[in-house]
N, C-alpha and C positions, 0 to 999 in steps of 0.2 A: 779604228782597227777593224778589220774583216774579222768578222764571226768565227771562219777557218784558218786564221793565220795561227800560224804555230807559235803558242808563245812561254818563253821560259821564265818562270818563280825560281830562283835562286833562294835556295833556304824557306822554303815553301813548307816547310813545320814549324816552324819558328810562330812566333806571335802576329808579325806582320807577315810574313807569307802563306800562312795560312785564311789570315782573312783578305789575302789578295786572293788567294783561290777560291774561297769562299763567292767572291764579290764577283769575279769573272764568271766563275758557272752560272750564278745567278742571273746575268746578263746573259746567257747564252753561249759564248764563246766557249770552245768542245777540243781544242787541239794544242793540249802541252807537252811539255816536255819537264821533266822534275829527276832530280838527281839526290838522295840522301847525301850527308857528308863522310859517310863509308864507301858509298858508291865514286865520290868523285869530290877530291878534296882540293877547294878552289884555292888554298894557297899554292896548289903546285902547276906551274905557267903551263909546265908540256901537259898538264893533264886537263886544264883547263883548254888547250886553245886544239887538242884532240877532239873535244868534245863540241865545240864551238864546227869545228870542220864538218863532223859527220852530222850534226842535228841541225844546224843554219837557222837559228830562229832569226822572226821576222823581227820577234817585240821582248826584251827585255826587261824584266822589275829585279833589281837590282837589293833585296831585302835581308841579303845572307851577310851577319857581322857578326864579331864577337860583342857579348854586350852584357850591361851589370849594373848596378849599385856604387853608392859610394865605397861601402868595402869592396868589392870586386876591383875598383877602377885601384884602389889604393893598392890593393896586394898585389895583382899580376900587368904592372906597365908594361912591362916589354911586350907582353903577350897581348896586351888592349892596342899595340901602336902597329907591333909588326901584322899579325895575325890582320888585320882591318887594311890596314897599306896592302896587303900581298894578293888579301881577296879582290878589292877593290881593282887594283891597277889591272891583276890578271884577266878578271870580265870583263871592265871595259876597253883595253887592249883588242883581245878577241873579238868584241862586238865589230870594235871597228874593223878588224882583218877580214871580218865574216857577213860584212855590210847588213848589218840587223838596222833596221831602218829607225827605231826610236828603244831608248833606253834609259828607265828611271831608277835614276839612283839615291836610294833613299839614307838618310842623313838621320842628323838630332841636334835637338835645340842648344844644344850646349857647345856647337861651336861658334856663337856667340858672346861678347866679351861680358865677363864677372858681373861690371857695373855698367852694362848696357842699358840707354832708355830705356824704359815702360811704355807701350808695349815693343817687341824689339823689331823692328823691320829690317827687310833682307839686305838693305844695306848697309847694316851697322857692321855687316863681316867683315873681319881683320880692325876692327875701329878700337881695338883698346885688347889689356891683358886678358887673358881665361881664367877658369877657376881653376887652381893648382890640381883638384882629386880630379877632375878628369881629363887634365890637358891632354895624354897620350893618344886618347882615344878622337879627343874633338880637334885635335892635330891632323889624324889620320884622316877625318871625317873631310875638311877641309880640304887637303890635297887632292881628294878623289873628286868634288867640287871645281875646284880648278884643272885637276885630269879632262873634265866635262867640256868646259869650258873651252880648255885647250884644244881638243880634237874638232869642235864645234868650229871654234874659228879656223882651226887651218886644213879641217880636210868635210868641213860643212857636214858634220852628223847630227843627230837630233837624238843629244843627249840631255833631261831634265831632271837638275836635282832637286828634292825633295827634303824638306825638313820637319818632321812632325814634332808636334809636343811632348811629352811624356805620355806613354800608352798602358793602356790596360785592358781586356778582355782574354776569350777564349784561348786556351793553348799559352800563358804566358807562363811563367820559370817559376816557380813556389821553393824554390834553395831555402834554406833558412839561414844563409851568407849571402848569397850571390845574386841573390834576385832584387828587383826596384823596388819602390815605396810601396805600392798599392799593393802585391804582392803579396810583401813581405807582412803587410799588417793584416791582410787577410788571413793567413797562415797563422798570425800569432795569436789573433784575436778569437780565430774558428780553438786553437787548443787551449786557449785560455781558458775558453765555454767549455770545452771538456771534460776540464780538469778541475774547473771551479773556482780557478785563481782569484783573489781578492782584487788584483791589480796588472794592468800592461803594459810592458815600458816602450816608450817609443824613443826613437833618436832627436837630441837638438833639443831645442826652446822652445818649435809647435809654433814660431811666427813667423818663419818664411813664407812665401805664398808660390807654390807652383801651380801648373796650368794642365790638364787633367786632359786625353781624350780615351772615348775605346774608339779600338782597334776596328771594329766593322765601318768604324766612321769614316775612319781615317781611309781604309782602304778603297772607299765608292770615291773620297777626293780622289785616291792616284788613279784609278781606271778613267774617273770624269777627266782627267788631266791628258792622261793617254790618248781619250779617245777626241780632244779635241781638232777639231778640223783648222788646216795650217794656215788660214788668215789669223789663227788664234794662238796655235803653236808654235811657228814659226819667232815672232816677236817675243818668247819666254828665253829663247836659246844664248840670245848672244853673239850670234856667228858673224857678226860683221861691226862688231864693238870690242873695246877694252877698257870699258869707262868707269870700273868698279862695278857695276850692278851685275854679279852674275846670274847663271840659269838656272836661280833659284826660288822656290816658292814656298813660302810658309804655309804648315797646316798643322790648324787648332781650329778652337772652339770659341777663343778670345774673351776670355774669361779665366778667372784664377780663385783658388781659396787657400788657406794657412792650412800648413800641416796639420795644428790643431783642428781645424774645421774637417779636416779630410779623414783624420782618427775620430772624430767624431762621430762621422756620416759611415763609415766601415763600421763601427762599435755597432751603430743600430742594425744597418745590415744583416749584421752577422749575427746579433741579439744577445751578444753581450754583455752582461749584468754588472761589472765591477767599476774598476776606476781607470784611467790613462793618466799613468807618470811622467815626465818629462826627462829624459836620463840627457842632461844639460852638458855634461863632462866630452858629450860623443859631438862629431860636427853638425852645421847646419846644412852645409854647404851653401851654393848663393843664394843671396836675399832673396829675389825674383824674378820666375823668368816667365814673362806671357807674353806670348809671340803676335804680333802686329797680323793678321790674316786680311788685313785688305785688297790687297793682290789677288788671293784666291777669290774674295768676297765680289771682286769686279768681274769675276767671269763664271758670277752663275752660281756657286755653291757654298753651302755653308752647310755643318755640323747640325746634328737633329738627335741624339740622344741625350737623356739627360743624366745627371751625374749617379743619381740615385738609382736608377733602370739599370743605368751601366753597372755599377759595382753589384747590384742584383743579380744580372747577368754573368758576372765574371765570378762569384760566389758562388751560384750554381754548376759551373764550371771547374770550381776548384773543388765541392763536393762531389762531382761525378767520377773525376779522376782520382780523388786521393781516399772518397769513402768519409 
């Protein structure tokens, strides 16, 4: 990618688009284009492909979705399935009518089947059932996948999807509903400390084992990803297969720990004096999911913060904002 190409963060506040912005400036590159979801709401086609018209980016990160929790996924499906379908189709639609020359669309591990190998590699997709709490969402997530895929093979664009792990750092959702694991326990475990609670309950049984990145990590994979040169990117696409393997790349850290172990490692973080309960009645959801990064691992990069720094990080973060 040229230093001066104009390039658009789609949901560019958000957790991941901000540390795509973050990562880009870092590197230099000086010429975006960003649109609040007041200013320009990507579920609506004429308003997306408006905007597509007059701004012509070169380079797409494709990071704007609706997103959440196990309660979140459970309460609002309609709104996890359409809401994601409508953003998804309409950007990449656009991209291609407005010939943006590469465009990453960023995904989640959980469209992945329930009881997928350990760890999951990019071709387990479609290889068995989902987990019920989020099918709507990693339904949606999937189609925009094979959107990619499709435009790739029949009109040769250079669209790359993207699948991270579960994330965490700066700028993430602190809901005390709607937001994800890491979050959500930093949230409870900071008013816990406040308040001087004896005890904090966490969801599940505390032995599933999920796979952990932050967000600054994640985002140097997709720019390294972007910014590779097309003996290297060309072969991720797909464009002249249909073999199953689509243009998609795993990004993790390939490594996992138990919920328990992850309330554990927040508890101290946050410094935390009491006890973690197990509220067993609430779901686990899947056993586990640690995503296969070999793929990424063969062309050059891998993860470099460590779990502990991270939630450091993203705990200073949540004090800055919330006080």
């Amino acid at each position: 990618m040229d230093k001066h190409a104009k390039i658009y963060v789609a949901g560019h506040r958000g957790l991941v688009g901000s540390a795509l912005m973050r990562n880009l400036r870092a590197r230099g590159y000086d010429n975006f284009v960003t649109r609040t979801h007041a200013e320009l709401d990507l579920t609506d086609q004429a308003g997306v492909e408006a905007f597509f018209a007059v701004e012509k980016p070169d380079y797409v990160f494709l990071a704007a979705a609706r997103v959440g929790g196990i309660h979140a996924n459970n309460t609002y499906p309609a709104e996890f399935i359409f809401d994601n379908l409508a953003v998804q189709t309409n950007v990449i639609h656009a991209a291609y009518k407005n010939q943006v020359k590469r465009l990453l669309f960023l995904g989640s591990s959980c469209i992945y089947p329930k009881h997928a190998p350990q760890p999951m590699k990019e071709e387990y997709l479609l290889s068995g059932p989902l987990e019920p709490t989020n099918r709507p969402y990693a339904l949606a997530k999937i189609a925009g996948i094979e959107m990619c895929w499709s435009y790739n093979r029949q009109y040769g664009t250079q669209y790359l999807a993207v699948m991270p792990t579960n994330l965490y750092g700066p700028g993430d959702n602190y809901h005390p509903e709607n937001s994800h694991v890491i979050p959500a326990m930093i949230r409870r475990f900071h008013e816990a400390k406040l308040a001087n609670l004896p005890s904090v309950a966490v969801w599940g049984t505390g032995t599933p084992k999920r796979e952990f990145m932050y967000s600054e990590d994640m985002a140097d994979a997709c720019v390294y990803l972007m910014s590779l040169p097309d003996e290297q990117f060309l072969p991720l696409l797909g464009q002249g297969r249909n073999d199953g393997l689509a243009p998609l790349v795993n990004i993790g850290v390939g490594e996992d720990l138990t919920i328990r172990e992850l309330a554990e490692t927040v508890k101290r973080v946050v410094g935390y004096q009491g006890e973690i309960q197990f509220d067993t009645s609430k779901p686990d959801g899947t056993p586990r999911k640690l995503m296969d990064v070999g793929r990424l691992g063969s062309m050059g990069w891998q993860a470099h913060t460590s779990m502990e720094k991270g939630l450091a990080a993203a705990y200073a973060d949540f004090i800055a904002r919330n006080g």
